[in-house]
C-alpha positions as a Python dict, from the first residue, in 0.01 Angstrom:
ca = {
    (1, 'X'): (0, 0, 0),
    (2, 'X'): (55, -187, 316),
    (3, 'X'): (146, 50, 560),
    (4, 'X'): (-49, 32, 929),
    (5, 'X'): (16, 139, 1225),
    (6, 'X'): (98, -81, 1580),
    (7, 'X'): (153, 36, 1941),
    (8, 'X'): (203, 378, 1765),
    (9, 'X'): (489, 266, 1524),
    (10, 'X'): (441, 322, 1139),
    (11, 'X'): (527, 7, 939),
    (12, 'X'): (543, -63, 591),
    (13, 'X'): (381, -354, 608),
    (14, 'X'): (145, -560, 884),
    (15, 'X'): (385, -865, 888),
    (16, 'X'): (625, -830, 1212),
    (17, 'X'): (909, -1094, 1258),
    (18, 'X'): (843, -1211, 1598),
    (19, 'X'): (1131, -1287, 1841),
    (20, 'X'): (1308, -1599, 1751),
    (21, 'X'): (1678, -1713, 1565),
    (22, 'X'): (1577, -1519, 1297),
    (23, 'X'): (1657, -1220, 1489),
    (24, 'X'): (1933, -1257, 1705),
    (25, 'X'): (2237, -1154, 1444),
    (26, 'X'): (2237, -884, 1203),
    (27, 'X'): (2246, -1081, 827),
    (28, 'X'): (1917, -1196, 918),
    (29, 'X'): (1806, -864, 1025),
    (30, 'X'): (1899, -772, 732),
    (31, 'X'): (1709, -1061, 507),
    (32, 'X'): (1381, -963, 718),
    (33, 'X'): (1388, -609, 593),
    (34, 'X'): (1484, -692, 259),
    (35, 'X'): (1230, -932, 245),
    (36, 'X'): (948, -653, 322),
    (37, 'X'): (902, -694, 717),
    (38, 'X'): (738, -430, 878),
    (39, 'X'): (977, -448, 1173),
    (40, 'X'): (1157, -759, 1372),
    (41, 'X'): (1130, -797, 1716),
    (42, 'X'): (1476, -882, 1846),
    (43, 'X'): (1523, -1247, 2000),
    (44, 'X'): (1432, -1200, 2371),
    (45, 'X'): (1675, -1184, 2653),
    (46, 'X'): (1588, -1410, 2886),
    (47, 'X'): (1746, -1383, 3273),
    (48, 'X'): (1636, -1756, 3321),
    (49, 'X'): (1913, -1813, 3021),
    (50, 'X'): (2174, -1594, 3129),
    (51, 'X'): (2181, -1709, 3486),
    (52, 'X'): (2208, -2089, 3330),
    (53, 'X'): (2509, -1963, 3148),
    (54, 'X'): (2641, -1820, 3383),
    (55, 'X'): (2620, -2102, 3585),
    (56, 'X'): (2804, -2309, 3369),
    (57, 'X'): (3055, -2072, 3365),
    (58, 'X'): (3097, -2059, 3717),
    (59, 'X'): (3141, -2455, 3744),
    (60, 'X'): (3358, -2468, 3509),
    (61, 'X'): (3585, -2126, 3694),
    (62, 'X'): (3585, -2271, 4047),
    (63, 'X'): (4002, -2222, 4098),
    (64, 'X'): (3930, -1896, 4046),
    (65, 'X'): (3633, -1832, 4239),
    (66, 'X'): (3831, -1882, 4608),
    (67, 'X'): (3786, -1504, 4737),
    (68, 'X'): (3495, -1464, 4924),
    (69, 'X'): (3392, -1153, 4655),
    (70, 'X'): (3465, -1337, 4349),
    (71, 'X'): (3198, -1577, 4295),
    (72, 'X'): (2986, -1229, 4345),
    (73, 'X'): (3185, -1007, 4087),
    (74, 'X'): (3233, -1319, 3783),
    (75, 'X'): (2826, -1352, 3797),
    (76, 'X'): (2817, -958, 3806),
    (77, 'X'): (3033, -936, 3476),
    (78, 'X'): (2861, -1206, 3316),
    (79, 'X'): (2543, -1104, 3337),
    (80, 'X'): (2665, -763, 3202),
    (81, 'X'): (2840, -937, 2941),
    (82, 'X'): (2580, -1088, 2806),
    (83, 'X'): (2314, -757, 2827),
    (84, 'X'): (2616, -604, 2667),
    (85, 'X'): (2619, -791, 2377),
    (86, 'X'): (2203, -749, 2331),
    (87, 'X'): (2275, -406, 2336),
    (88, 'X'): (2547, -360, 2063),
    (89, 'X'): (2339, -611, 1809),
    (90, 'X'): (2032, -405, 1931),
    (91, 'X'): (2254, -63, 1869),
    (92, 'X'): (2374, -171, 1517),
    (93, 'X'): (2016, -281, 1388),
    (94, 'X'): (1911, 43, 1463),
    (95, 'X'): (2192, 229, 1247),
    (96, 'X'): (2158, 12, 934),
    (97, 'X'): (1811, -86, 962),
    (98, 'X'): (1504, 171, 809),
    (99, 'X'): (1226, -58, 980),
    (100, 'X'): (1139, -18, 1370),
    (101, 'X'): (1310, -265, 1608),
    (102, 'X'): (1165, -363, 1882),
    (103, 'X'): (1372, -531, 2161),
    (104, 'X'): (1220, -803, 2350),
    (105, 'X'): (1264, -884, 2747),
    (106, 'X'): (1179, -1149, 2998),
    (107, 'X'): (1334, -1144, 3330),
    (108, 'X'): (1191, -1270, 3679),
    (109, 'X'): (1170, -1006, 3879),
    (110, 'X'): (1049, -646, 3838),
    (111, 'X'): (1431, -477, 3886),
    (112, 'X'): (1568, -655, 3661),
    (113, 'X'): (1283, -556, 3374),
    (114, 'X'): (1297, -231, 3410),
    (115, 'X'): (1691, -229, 3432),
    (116, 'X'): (1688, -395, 3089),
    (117, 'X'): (1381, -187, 2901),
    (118, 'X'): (1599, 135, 3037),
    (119, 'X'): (1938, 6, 2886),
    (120, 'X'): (1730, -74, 2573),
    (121, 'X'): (1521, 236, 2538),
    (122, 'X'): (1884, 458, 2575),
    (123, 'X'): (2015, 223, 2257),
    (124, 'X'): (1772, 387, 2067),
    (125, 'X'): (1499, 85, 2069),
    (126, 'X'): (1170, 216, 1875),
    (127, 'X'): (976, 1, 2105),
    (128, 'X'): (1016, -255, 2449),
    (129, 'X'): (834, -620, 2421),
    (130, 'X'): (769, -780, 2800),
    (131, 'X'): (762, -1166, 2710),
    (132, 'X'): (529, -1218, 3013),
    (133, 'X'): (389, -1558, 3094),
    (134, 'X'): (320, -1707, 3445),
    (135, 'X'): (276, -2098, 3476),
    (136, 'X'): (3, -2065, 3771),
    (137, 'X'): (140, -2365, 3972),
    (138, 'X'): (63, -2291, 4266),
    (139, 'X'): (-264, -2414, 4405),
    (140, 'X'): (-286, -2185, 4697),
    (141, 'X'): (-305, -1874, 4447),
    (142, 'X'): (-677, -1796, 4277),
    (143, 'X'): (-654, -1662, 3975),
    (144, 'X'): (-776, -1348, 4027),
    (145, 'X'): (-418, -1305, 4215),
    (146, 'X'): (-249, -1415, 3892),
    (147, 'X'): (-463, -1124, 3703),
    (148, 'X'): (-377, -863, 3989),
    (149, 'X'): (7, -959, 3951),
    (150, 'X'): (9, -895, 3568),
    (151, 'X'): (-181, -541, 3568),
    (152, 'X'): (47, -430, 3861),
    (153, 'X'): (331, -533, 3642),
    (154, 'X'): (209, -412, 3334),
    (155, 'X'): (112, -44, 3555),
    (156, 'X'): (497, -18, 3688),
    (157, 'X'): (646, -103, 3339),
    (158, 'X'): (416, 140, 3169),
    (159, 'X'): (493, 423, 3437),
    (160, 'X'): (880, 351, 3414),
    (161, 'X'): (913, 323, 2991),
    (162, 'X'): (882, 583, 2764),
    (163, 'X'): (876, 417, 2443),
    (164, 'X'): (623, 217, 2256),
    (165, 'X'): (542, -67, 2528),
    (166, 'X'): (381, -394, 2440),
    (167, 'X'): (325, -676, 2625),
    (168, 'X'): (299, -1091, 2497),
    (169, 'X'): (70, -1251, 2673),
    (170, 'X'): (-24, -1625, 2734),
    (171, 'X'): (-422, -1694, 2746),
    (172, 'X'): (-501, -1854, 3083),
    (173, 'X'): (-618, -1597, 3288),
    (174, 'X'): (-893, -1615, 3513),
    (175, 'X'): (-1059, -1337, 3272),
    (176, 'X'): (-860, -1288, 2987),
    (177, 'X'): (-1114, -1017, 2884),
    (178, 'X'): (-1056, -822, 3184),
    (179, 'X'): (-705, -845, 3180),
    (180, 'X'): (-709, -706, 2823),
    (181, 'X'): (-889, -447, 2860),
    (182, 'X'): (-719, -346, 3173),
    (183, 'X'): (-378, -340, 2982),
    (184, 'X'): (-528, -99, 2755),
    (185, 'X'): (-664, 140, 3002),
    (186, 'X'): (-330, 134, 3148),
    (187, 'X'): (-159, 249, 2832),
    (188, 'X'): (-18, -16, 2722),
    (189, 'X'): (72, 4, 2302),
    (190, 'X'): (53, -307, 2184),
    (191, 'X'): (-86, -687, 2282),
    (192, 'X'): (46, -939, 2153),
    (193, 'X'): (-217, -1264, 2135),
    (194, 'X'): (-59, -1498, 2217),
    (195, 'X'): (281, -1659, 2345),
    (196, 'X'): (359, -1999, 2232),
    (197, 'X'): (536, -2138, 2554),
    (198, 'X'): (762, -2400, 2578),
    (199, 'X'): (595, -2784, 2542),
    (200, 'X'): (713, -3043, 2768),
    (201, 'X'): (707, -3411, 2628),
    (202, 'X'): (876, -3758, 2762),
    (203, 'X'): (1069, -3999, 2587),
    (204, 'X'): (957, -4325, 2720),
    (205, 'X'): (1237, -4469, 2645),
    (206, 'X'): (1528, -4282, 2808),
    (207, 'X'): (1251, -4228, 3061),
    (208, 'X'): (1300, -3873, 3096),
    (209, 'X'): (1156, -3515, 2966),
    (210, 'X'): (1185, -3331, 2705),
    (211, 'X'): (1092, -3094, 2483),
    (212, 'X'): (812, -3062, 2246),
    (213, 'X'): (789, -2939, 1947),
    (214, 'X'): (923, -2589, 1915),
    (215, 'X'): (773, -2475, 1604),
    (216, 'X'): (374, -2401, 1546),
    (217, 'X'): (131, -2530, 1292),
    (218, 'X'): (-31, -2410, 1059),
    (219, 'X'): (-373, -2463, 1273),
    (220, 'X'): (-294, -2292, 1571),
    (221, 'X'): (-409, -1984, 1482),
    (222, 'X'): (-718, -2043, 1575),
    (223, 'X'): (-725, -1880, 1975),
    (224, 'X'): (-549, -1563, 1869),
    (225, 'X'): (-782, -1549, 1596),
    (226, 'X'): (-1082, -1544, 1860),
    (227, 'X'): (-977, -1332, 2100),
    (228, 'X'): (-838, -1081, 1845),
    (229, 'X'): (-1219, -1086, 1726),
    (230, 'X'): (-1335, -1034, 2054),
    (231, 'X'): (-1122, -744, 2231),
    (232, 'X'): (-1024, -523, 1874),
    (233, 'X'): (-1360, -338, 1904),
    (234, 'X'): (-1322, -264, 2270),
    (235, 'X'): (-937, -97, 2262),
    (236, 'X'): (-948, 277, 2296),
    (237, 'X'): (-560, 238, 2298),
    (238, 'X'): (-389, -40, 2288),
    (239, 'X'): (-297, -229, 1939),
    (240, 'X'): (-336, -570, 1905),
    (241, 'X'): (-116, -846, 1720),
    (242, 'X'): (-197, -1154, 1637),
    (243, 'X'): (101, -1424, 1694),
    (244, 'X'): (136, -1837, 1675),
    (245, 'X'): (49, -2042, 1351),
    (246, 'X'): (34, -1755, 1104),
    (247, 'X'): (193, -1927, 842),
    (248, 'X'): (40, -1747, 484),
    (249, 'X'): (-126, -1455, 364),
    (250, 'X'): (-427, -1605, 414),
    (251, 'X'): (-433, -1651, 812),
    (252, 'X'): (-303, -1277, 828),
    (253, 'X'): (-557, -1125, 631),
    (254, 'X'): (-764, -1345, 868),
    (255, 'X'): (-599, -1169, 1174),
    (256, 'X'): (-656, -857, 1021),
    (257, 'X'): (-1009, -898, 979),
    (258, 'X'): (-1058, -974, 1292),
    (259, 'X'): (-933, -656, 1367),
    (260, 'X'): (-533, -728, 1439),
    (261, 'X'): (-321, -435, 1350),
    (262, 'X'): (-6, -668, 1252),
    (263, 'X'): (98, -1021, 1273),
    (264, 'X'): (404, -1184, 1423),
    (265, 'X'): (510, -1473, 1231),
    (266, 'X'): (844, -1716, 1289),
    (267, 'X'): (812, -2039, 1226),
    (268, 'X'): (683, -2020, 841),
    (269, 'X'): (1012, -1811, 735),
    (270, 'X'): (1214, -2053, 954),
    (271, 'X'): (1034, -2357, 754),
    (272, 'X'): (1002, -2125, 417),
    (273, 'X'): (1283, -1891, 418),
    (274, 'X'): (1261, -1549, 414),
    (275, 'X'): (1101, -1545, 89),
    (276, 'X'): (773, -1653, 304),
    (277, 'X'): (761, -1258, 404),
    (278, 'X'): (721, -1102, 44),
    (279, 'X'): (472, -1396, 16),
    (280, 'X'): (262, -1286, 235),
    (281, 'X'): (280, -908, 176),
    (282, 'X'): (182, -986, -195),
    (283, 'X'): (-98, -1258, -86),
    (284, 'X'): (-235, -925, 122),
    (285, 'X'): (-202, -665, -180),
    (286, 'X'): (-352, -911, -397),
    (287, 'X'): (-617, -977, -178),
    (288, 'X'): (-640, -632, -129),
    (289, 'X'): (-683, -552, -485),
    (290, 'X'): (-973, -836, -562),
    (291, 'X'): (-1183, -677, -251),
    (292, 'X'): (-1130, -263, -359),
    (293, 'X'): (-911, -189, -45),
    (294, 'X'): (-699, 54, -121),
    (295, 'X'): (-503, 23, 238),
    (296, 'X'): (-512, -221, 528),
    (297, 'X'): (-675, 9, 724),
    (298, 'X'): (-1022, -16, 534),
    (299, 'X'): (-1056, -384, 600),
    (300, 'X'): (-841, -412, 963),
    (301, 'X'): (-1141, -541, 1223),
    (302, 'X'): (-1430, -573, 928),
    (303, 'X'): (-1537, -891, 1126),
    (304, 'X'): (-1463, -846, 1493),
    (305, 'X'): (-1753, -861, 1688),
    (306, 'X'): (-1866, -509, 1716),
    (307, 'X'): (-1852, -433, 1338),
    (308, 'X'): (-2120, -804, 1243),
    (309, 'X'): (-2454, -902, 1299),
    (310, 'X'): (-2395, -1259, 1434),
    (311, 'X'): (-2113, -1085, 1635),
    (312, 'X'): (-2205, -1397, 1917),
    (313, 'X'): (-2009, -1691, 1709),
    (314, 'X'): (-1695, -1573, 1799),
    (315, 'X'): (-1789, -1712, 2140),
    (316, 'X'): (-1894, -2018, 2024),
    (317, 'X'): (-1659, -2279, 2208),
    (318, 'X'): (-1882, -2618, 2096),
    (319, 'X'): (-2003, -2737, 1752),
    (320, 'X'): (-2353, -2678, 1671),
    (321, 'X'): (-2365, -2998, 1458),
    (322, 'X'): (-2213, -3343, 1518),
    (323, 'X'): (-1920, -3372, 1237),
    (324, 'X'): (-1972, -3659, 1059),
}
C-alpha cells in the first residue's frame, strides 16, 4: 500500500505530477492517473504569460483599439479569457478524475493571487499551489526584507484560502530555516522544496540570451534532499514535498526518508513517458517489501535529523576528505 497523506489530502500514492506540459490538457491528466499518480498539480497560470499574450494580441488589434476605453476592455477580456479557460480544464479534471488536483498560481501582485486561488477554490480545486519565487535583485533590499515579504504573503494567502494551501519555494533566503518554519506556524499545508527556476544562458554566437536547459538531472536532487532532512522533524503542520531531479524510485524513497511526505516529479515522465510513474510506485512497494514496511508511513522521515544519531551530516556543506 502506498497511500500517504500531503497538506491534508489522501493520495494513493507519494508520487505527485508537478506542474508542467504534462498537465495542462486533459488526455494527459488522464495518462497520470492511469499511470498511478497520487494527484497532478495543474500547469501554473502565470500573469507574467498572460499579460505577454495579451500583448501580442494587442499589437497585432491596434485598428481596433482607437476608443479611448478599448485598449482597457480587449486586455480586460483577455485576461479573463485566458483564466477562463484554466478554469474549465481545471473544472473537467475534477469531474473525471478520482485523484486530487491541485491548481497551481503565480501572479505579481497580491490581488491578483487571491482573485485567482478564489476562482479556483469555487471550481472545486482540492488544493491551491503559490509558485512563489523572488529574484532578490535589488541591492538596496537585505534579505531579511525578502523573508518578511514572503511570510506576509504566505499570512494573507493563508487567511484568504480555505482549501489545502501549499506554497513552492526557491532556496535563497536569508534563513531558509526560519522561513520554513514560519510557513508552518502560519498554517500553511504543504512546502514544496524546491522550484527549479528558469536558467539563463548566451549563445556566443548570435550574441544574445537564452535559455538554459529546462529539464533537471538526475543529480539535482541533492538540496531538496537536505533541507527536507533538516525541517521534516520540526513541522507541527505543514507537509513537505520534495521536487527537482527525482527521476526513479530510488531518489523518492530517498525523499521519503528524509522525511518528505510526497514527491513532485516532471521531467523523468517527460524523458520516460508516463510509464516512469508505475515505475516508481513499484520501485517503492518493492522496496517496501525487502525492508518489512507495510505502508509509507513507517519509513517517511526514518533519517531526518531528529530521528539519527549523527543527525549533524546533513549540515555538512564541505568534504571531509580530499576526493581523489
Amino acid at each position: 500500500m502506498l497511500r500517504t497523506e500531503y497538506m491534508g489530502l489522501e493520495l494513493r500514492s507519494p508520487v505527485i505530477v508537478s506542474s508542467g506540459p504534462l498537465t495542462q490538457n486533459m488526455v494527459s491528466l488522464g495518462k497520470c492517473e492511469e499511470a498511478g499518480a497520487g494527484a497532478v498539480v495543474l500547469k501554473s497560470i502565470f500573469e507574467e504569460q498572460i499579460e505577454s499574450d495579451v500583448q501580442k494580441e494587442m499589437a497585432g488589434s491596434e485598428e481596433y483599439l482607437a476608443h479611448s476605453s478599448a485598449e482597457e476592455f480587449f486586455a480586460a477580456s483577455s485576461r479573463d479569457y485566458y483564466i477562463d479557460r484554466y478554469m474549465k480544464l481545471l473544472t473537467e479534471a475534477k469531474k473525471k478524475l478520482s485523484i486530487p488536483v491541485i491548481a497551481s498560481v503565480c501572479a505579481k501582485t497580491m490581488d491578483n493571487w487571491l482573485e485567482y486561488c478564489g476562482r479556483f477554490e469555487k471550481c472545486g480545486a482540492d488544493g491551491i499551489e503559490l509558485d512563489y519565487y523572488p529574484i532578490s535583485s535589488d541591492s538596496s533590499i537585505p534579505g531579511e526584507e525578502v523573508d518578511r515579504r514572503l511570510i506576509e504573503f504566505a499570512q494573507k494567502a493563508r487567511d484568504a484560502i480555505r482549501i489545502p494551501l501549499s506554497i513552492k519555494l526557491g532556496y535563497k533566503y536569508s534563513s531558509l530555516a526560519y522561513v520554513i518554519s514560519q510557513l508552518d506556524r502560519i498554517g500553511i499545508d504543504g512546502i514544496v522544496l524546491f522550484n527549479r527556476l528558469f536558467r539563463p544562458d548566451i549563445d556566443i554566437e548570435k550574441m544574445e540570451m537564452s535559455s538554459g536547459k529546462p529539464l533537471s538531472s538526475a543529480d539535482e536532487y541533492g538540496e531538496a534532499l537536505r533541507w527536507v532532512g533538516l525541517m521534516s522533524g520540526e513541522m507541527n503542520h505543514a507537509s513537505l514535498c520534495g521536487n527537482t531531479g527525482i527521476h526513479s524510485g530510488e531518489s523518492a524513497v530517498k525523499l521519503l526518508l528524509s522525511g518528505a511526505r510526497a514527491v513532485e516529479v516532471c521531467t523523468a515522465v517527460i524523458k520516460d513517458g508516463f510509464s516512469a510513474i508505475s515505475g516508481m510506485n513499484s520501485f517503492i512497494e518493492d522496496w517496501m517489501g525487502r525492508h518489512g514496511y507495510p505502508e509509507p508511513s513507517d519509513f517517511i522521515g526514518l533519517l531526518s535529523q531528529e530521528h539519527i544519531e549523527d543527525g549533524w551530516k546533513w549540515e555538512r556543506t564541505q568534504f571531509l576528505k580530499t576526493i581523489s
